[in-house]
N, C-alpha and C positions, 0 to 999 in steps of 0.2 A: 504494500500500500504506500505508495510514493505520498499523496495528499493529507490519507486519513492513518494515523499511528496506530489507536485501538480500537476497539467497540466493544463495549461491556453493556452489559443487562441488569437491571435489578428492581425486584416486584417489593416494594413499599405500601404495606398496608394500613390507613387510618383506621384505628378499631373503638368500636362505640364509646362515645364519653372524650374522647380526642379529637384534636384538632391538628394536629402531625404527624408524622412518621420522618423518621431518617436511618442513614444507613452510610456507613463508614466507605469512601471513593477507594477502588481496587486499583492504585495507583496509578491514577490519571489528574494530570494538569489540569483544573477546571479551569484554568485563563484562558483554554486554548478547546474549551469544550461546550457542548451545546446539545441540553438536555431533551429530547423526544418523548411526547408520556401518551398515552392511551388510560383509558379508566372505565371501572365497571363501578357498580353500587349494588348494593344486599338486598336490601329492599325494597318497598314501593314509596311512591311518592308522598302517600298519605300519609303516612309519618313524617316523610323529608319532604315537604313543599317547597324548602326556600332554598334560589340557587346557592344560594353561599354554604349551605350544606354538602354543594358537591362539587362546585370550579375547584379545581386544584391549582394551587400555583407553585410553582420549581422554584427552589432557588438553591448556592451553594452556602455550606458555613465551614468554618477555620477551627481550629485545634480540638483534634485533628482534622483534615478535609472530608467533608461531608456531604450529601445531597440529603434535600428535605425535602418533602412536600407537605401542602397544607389548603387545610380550607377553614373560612371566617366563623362558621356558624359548628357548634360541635351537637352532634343529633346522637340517635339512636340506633345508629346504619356504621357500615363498612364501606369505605373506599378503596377498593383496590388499585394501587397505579401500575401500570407496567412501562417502563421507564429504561432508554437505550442512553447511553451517552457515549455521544461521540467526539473523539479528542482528534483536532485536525494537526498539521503540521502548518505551524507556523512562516515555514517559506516558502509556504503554497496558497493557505490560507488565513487572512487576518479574523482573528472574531474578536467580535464585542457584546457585552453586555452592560445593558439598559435599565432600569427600572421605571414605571410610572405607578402615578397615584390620580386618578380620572374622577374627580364631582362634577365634572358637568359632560358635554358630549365630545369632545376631542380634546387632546393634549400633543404636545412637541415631545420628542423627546433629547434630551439635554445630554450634555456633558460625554456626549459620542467625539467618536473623531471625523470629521468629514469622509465622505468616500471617495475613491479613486473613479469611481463608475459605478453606476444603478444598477448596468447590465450587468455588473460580475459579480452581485449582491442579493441576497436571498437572507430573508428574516424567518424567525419561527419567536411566537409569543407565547406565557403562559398567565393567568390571572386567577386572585378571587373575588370571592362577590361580599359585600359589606350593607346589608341594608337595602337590596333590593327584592327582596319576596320573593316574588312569583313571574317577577316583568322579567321578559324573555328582551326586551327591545334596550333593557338599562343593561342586562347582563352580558350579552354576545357584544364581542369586542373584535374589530376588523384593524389593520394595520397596511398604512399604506407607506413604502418610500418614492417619495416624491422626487426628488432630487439629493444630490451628494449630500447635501447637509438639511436634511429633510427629511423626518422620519416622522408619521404621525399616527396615532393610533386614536380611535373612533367608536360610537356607539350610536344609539337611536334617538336613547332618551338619557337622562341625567337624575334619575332616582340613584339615590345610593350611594356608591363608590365603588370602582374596582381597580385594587393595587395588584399590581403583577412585575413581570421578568421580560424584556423583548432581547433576543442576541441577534448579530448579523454575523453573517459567512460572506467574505470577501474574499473571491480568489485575486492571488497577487503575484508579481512575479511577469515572467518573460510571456512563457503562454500561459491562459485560465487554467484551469483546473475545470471550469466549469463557465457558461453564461446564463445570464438570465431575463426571458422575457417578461417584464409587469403588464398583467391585462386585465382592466376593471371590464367588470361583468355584471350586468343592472336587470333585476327583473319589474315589468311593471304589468301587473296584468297577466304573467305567465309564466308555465312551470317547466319552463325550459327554454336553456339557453345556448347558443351554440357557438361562440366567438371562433374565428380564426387566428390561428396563433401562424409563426415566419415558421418554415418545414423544417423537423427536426428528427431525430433520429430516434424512435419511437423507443427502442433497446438501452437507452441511453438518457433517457430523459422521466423525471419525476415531478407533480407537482407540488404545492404549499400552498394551500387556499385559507382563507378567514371572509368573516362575512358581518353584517351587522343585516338588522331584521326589521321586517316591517313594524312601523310605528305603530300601529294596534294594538299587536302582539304580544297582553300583557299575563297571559295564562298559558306557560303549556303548549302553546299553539305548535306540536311539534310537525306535525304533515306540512305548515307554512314558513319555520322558525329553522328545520336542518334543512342541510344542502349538500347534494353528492354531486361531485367533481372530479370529472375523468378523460385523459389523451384519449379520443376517442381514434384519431387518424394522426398520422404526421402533420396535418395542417389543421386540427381543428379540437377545439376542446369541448364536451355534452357538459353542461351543468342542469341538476333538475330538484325541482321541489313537487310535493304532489297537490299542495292549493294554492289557490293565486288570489288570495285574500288581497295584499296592498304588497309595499314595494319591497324589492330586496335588494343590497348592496354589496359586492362580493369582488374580491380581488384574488386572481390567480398570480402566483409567482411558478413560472416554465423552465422549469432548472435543465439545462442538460449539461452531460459529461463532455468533457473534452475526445475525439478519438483516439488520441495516444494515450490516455488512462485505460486501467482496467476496469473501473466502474461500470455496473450494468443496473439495470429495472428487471423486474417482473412485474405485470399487474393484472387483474382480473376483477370481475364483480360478481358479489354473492347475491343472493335473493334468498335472504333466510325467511323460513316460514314462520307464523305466529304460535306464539307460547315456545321458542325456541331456546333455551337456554346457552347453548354452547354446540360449538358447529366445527370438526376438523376440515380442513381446505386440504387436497390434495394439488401439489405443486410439481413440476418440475426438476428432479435434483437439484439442490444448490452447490453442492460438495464438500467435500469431507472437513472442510476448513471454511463451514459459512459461518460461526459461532463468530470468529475473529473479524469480521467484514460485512454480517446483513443486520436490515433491521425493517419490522412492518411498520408502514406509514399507512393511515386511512387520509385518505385525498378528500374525505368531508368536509372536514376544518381543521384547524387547529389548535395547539393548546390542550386545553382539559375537555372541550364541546367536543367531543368525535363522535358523529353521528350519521345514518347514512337518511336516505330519500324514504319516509314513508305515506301508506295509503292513508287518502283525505279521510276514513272514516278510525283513524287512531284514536285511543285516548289520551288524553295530556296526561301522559307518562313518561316525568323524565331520565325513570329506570331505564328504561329502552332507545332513549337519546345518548347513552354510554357504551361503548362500548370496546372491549381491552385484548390486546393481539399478543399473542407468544408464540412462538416457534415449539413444533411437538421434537419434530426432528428435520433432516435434512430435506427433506421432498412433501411435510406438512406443518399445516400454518395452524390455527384455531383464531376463535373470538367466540369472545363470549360475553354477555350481557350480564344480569342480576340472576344471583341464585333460586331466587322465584322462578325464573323463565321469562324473556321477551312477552309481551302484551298484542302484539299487532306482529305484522310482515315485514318487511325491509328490504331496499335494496341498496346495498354499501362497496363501495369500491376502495380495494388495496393496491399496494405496492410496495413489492420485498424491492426495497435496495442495498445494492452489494456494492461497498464503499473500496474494494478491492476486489484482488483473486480469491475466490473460495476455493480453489484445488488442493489446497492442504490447510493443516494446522492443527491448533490443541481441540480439545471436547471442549463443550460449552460449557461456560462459567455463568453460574447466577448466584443473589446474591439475596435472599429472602429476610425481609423483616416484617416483625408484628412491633406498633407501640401501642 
């Protein structure tokens, strides 16, 4: 892995009566790392109505180094996180990290270094929720960069607060490591969208979506409030929601690889049935050495919302708006939702990225904590 140095794994579980979990970093540079989470939840909604009971937000802590996760509101439930962190190299890739703290609908974000270029730049954010109930339009938080020194993160509404973590990935250096195209993507009136993106190398390329939600939106509305996002062809990207209540706002970030790296995609969509709890994906080998170099991204959103497309007759349940990816073995993936079992159907779209060569290396390392 000429770019990316390591990729470790580690499932972080919030357990009822808390409000974080942490777990000791397997010897990796967080200056140089940039956390990925997926998340499930135990229970139903009825007991956890309020999103601050379940955004997760990343962050790292010192003596010793650690990664946390957390959320504002402490309930009666379990949050599972599953959680890659990826450590890049340095004189390939620049990263930074960010923090905001959002009371009203947009904020800057500060005390960044300027960038070299938009196109070599790619964010991933995480947040929690502070005071906003049940409003889905205060809670979903989208990130746009605008320009080199221009990073701005966004909502619908301004009940509440949500403090969170944004990092960037700069590739830097002679050639990219990677480019990237930014493509806002707006629904008004409908549950699908289909922007053209410049032709890319389908094998080689992944996305990082975030979105902000119809102004309405303040219950649960999840058939209107997720959003599944997918390369659907070399030149075109499908985004779909299943009602077309009022507007939606949504930004693709189009990563792809360099051709002289070894970095690759897989992607596919699942269509889980309702009352589904847990679902293995049969995949294509990754090889013997994916543990050191893959990691599953759902292209829904981002952050701690990973959700895929469901049908307009859901319930606002946002058990089933969660959902957390592990690797079984080399050629299967899994997700799975709340231990109850999914409530509704789904349709959700992944992507194993393989940050190097899998053709060799050690057995997979995880790193399990309960707090």
């Amino acid at each position: 892995m000429a770019f990316v140095t390591s990729v470790k794994r580690y499932t972080l579980t919030i357990t009822a009566g808390n409000g974080t979990a942490t777990s000791t970093i397997d010897g990796q540079d967080t200056t140089k790392c940039i956390p990925f989470v997926t998340t499930r939840l135990s229970i139903d909604s009825t007991t956890d109505g309020d999103h601050g009971a379940y955004a997760v937000d990343v962050s790292f802590l010192t003596g010793p180094d650690r990664i946390q996760v957390e959320t504002f509101v402490t309930a009666t439930r379990e949050v599972v996180c599953e959680v890659t962190l990826v450590e890049f190299n340095s004189a390939d890739v620049k990263v930074q990290e960010g923090t905001f703290a959002m009371t009203g609908t947009s904020e800057g974000i500060t005390g960044l270094d300027s960038l070299g270029a938009v196109t070599d730049t790619f964010s991933y954010h995480t947040w929690l929720c502070n005071g906003v109930g049940t409003d889905y339009t205060a809670a979903q938080v989208r990130c746009n960069i605008d320009a080199v020194d221009d990073i701005q993160i966004s909502r619908q509404a301004s009940t509440g607060q949500c403090d969170g973590h944004i990092w960037l990935a700069e590739a830097i250096g002679g050639t990219p490591e990677f480019t990237v195209e930014h493509i806002s993507v707006s629904f008004s009136g409908t549950t699908q969208e289909t922007p053209a993106v410049t032709s890319v190398t389908e094998n080689k390329t992944f996305i990082m979506a975030s979105h902000k939600v119809p102004a309405t939106a303040t219950n649960f509305e999840n058939d209107e409030c997720t959003l599944d996002m997918f390369l659907a062809s070399a030149t075109s990207i499908t985004a779909d929601r299943q009602a077309n209540f009022d507007d939606l706002y949504a930004v693709a970030q189009v990563v792809t690889f360099d051709a002289g790296n070894a970095a690759t995609v897989r992607r596919g969509t699942l269509n889980q049935a309702a009352a589904t709890a847990s679902e293995n994906i049969d995949i294509t080998d990754l090889g013997s050495g994916f543990a050191d170099v893959a990691m599953i991204h759902s292209t829904a959103s981002t952050g701690s919302f990973t959700s895929g497309s469901f049908p307009g007759a859901l319930v606002t349940d946002p058990v089933d708006a969660h959902c957390a990816w592990t690797f079984v073995d080399s050629d299967t993936i899994n997700i799975q939702h709340n231990t109850d079992g999914g409530e509704a159907s789904q349709d959700i779209s992944w992507e194993v990225i393989l940050w190097g060569d899998a053709a060799g290396g050690p057995a997979p390392r995880r790193v399990m904590v309960r707090a």
